[in-house]
C-alpha positions as CSV (number, residue, x, y, z in Angstrom):
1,X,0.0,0.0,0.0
2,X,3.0,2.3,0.7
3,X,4.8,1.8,-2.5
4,X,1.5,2.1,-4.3
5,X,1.0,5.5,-2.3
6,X,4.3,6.6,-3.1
7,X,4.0,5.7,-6.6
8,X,0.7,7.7,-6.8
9,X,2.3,10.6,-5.7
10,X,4.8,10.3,-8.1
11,X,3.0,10.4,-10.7
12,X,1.2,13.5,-9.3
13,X,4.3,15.2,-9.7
14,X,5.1,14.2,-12.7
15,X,2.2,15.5,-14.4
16,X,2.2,18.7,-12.5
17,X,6.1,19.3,-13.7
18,X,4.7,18.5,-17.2
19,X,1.8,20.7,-16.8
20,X,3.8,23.4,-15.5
21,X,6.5,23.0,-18.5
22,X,3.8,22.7,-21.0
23,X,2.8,25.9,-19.5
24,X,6.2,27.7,-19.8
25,X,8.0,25.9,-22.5
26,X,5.6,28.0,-25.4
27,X,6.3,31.6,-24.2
28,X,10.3,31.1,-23.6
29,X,10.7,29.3,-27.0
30,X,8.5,32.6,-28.5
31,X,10.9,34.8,-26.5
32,X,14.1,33.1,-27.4
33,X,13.0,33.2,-31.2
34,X,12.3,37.1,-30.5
35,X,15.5,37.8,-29.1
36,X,17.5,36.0,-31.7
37,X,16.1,37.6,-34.6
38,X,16.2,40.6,-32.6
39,X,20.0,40.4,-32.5
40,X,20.6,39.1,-35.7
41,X,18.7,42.5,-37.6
42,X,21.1,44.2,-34.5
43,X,24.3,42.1,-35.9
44,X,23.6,42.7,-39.6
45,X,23.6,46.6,-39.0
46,X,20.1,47.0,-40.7
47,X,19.4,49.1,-38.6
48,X,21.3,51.5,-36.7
49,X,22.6,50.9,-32.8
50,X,21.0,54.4,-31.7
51,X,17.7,53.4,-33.5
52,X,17.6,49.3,-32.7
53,X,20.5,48.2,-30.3
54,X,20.7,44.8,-30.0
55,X,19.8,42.9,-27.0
56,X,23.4,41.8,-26.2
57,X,24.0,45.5,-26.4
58,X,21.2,46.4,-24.0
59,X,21.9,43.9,-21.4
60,X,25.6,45.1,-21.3
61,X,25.0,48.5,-21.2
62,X,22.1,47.5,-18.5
63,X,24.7,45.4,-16.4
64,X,27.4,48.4,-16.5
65,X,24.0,50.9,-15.2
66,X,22.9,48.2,-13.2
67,X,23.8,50.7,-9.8
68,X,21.7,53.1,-11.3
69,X,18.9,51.6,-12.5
70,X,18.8,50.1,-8.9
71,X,19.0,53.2,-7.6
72,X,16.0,54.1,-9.7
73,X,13.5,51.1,-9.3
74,X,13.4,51.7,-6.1
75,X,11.8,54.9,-5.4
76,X,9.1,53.2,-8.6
77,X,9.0,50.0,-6.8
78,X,7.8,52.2,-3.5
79,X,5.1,54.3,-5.4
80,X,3.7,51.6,-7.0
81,X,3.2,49.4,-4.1
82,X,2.0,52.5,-1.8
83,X,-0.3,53.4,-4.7
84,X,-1.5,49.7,-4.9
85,X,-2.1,49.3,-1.1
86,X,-4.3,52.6,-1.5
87,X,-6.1,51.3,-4.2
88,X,-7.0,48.1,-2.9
89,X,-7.9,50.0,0.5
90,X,-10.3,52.6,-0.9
91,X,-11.6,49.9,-3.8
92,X,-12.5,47.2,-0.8
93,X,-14.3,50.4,0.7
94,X,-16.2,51.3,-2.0
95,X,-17.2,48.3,-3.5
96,X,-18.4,47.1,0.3
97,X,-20.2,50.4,0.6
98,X,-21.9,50.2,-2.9
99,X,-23.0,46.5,-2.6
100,X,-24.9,47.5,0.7
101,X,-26.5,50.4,-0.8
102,X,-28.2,49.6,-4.1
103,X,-29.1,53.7,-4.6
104,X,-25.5,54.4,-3.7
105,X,-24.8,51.9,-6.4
106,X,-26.8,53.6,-9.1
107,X,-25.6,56.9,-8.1
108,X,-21.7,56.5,-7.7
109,X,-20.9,53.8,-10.7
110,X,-21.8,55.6,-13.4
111,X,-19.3,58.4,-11.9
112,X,-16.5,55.6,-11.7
113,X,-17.3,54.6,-14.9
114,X,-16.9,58.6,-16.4
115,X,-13.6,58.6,-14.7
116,X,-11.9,56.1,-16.6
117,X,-12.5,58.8,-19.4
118,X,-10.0,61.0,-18.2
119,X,-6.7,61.1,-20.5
120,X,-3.9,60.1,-18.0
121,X,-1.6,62.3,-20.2
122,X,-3.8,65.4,-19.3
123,X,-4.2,64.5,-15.8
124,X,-0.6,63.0,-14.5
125,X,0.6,66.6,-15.0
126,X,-2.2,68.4,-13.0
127,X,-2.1,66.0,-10.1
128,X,1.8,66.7,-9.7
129,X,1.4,70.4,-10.1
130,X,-1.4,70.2,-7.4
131,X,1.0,67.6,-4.5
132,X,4.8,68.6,-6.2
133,X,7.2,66.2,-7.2
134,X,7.5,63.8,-4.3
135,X,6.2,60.8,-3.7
136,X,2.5,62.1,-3.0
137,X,1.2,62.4,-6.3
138,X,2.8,59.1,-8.1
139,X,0.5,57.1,-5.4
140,X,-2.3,58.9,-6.0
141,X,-1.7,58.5,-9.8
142,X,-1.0,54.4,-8.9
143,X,-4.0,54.0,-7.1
144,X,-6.3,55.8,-10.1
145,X,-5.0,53.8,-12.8
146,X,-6.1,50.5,-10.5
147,X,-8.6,51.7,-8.6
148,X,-11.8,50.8,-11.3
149,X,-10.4,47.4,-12.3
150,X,-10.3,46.5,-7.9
151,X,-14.0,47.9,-7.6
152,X,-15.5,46.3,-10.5
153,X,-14.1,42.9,-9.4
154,X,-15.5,42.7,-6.3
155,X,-18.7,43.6,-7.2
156,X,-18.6,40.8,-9.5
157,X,-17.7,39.0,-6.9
158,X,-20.1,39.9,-4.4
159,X,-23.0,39.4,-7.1
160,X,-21.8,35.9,-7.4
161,X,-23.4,34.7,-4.3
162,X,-25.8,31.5,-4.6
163,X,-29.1,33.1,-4.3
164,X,-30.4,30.3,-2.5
165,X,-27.6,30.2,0.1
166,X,-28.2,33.6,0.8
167,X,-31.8,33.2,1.0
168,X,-31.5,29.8,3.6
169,X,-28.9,32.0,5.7
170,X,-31.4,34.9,5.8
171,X,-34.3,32.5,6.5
172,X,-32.5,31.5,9.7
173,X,-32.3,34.9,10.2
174,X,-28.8,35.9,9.7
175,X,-28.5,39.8,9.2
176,X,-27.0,41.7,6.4
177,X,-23.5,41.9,7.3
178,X,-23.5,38.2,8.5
179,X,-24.4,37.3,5.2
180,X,-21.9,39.2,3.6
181,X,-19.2,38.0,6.0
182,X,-19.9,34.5,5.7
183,X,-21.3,34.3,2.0
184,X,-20.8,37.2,-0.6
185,X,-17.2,38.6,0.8
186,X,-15.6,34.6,0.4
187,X,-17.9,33.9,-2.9
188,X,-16.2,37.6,-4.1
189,X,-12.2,36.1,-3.5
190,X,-11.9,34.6,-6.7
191,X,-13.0,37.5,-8.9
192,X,-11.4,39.9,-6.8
193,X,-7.7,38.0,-7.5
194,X,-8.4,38.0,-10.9
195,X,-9.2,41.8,-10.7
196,X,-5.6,42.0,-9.0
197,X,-3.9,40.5,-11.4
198,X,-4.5,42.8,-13.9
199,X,-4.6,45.8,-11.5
200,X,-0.9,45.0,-10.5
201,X,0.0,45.3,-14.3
202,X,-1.0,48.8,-14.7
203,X,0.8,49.9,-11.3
204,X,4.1,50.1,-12.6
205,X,3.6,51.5,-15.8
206,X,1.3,54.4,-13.7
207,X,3.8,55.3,-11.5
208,X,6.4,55.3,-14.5
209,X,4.0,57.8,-16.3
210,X,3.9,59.8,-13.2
211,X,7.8,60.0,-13.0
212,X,7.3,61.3,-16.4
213,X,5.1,63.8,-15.8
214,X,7.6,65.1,-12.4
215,X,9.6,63.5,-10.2
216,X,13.3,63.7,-9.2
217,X,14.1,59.4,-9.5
218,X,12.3,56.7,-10.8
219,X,12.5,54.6,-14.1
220,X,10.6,57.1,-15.5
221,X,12.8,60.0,-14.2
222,X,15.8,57.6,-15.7
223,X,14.1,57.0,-18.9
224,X,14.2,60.6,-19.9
225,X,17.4,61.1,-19.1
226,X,18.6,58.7,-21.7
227,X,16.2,59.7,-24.2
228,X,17.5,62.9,-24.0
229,X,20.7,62.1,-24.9
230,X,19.8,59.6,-27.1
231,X,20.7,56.5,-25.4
232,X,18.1,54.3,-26.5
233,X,20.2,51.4,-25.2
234,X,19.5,52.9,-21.4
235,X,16.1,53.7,-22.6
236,X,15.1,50.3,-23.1
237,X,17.1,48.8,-20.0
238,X,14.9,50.7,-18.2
239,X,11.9,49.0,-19.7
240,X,13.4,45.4,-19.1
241,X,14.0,46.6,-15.5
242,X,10.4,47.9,-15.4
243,X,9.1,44.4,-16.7
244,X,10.5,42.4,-14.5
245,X,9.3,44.6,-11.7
246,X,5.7,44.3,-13.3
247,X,6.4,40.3,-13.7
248,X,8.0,40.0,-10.2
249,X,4.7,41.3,-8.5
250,X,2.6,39.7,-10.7
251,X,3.8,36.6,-9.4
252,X,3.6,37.7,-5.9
253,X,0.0,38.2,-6.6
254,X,-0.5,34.7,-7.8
255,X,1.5,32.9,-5.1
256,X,-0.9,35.1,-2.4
257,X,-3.7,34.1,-4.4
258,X,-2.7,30.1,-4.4
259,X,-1.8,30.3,-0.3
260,X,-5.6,32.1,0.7
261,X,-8.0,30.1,-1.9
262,X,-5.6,26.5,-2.8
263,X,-9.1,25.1,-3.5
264,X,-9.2,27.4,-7.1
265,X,-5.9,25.4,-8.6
266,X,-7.8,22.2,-8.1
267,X,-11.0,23.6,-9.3
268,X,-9.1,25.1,-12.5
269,X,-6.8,21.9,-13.0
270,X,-10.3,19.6,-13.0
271,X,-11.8,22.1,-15.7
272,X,-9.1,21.5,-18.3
């Protein structure tokens, strides 16, 4: 029985390593085939090095910056998570306060939806010129660019509830906020993860576009600098560092979303 056990698990693991590389094996191959072509054209000289440097050139050039651009992800790094804890602060909030209140609902949403009008080009420069060119105004800019995705997903979420679980626990006469504590807040987790997932996607790239509009260090703030003197080797550095910042937190996400529900990657592995 032990050997069979052991055997079982075996094979458990040997299909999730195959699932997992199945998984990964697609984008890295689409990558590597990206790259190489990438520095081939950059080899040939079809194009010029100030126009299209090559990826060999970029990662050198990155390596030899690499204090700087340190010294630069940080201060985006600390915007974009202070921006994100806001946003999931005030979007929790909301979205609790909206689901309670059906006229608050009708009257409020249609105002978030309007503000996801607004050009962020326009506005990234008014908000810095209202709060200066510290730290202040590249949360707030954070926490706007992720703040609709956040609320929309937990409404989903909350309007997910089985109607007739909610109608047995308020036939035993559990309140409002019972309900919502015990039914509509857990039923809400999975859609609000998803929401966070592609929240935390936009958070670096807003607090980027806020450097750009006024700051004194960040990617964005380094960006610029190198653009300016036409270093588009540095310019595009940058961008790698500010993807793997985007990827790194991404994955953060995903690991916090696989410790608080495990249940969904057994749910999503039986529906494939």
């Amino acid at each position: 029985m032990q050997e069979q056990g052991r055997n079982e698990g075996g094979a458990a693991t040997a299909a999730r390593a195959s699932a997992a590389l199945a998984a990964v094996l697609p984008p890295v191959v689409a990558a590597a085939i990206v790259l190489l072509v990438w520095q081939a054209v950059g080899a040939a000289g079809l194009l010029p090095p100030a126009v299209l440097p090559s990826p060999a050139r970029i990662a050198e050039q990155g390596v030899v910056e690499r204090e700087a651009l340190l010294g630069h992800a940080l201060p985006t790094l600390r915007a974009t998570l202070l921006g994100f804890g806001l946003s999931v602060a005030v979007a929790f909030a909301v979205a609790t306060l909206l689901d309670f209140s059906r006229l608050l609902r009708r009257a409020v949403l249609p105002l978030l939806v309007v503000s996801q009008t607004l050009p962020m080009i326009a506005l990234a420069p008014v908000v810095v010129l209202w709060f200066g060119f510290d730290l202040l105004p590249k949360v707030l800019l954070v926490a706007f660019v992720t703040f609709f995705p956040l609320v929309i997903g937990l409404l989903r979420g909350f309007e997910s509830a089985d109607p007739d679980a909610e109608h047995l626990l308020r036939s035993m006469g559990a309140r409002r906020t019972t309900v919502f504590r015990l039914l509509r807040l857990p039923g809400a987790m999975p859609s609000f993860f998803s929401a966070l997932r592609v929240s935390i996607t936009y958070a670096v790239v807003g607090a980027i576009f806020a450097e750009y509009a006024g700051a004194v260090s960040g990617l964005g703030v380094y960006m610029q600098s190198a653009k300016h003197v036409f270093r588009t080797d540095l310019v595009l550095a940058a961008v790698v560092v500010s993807s793997l910042l985007t990827l790194t937190l991404y994955a953060l996400v995903v690991t916090v979303e696989r410790v608080v529900l495990p249940w969904r990657r057994i749910e999503l592995g039986g529906t494939r």
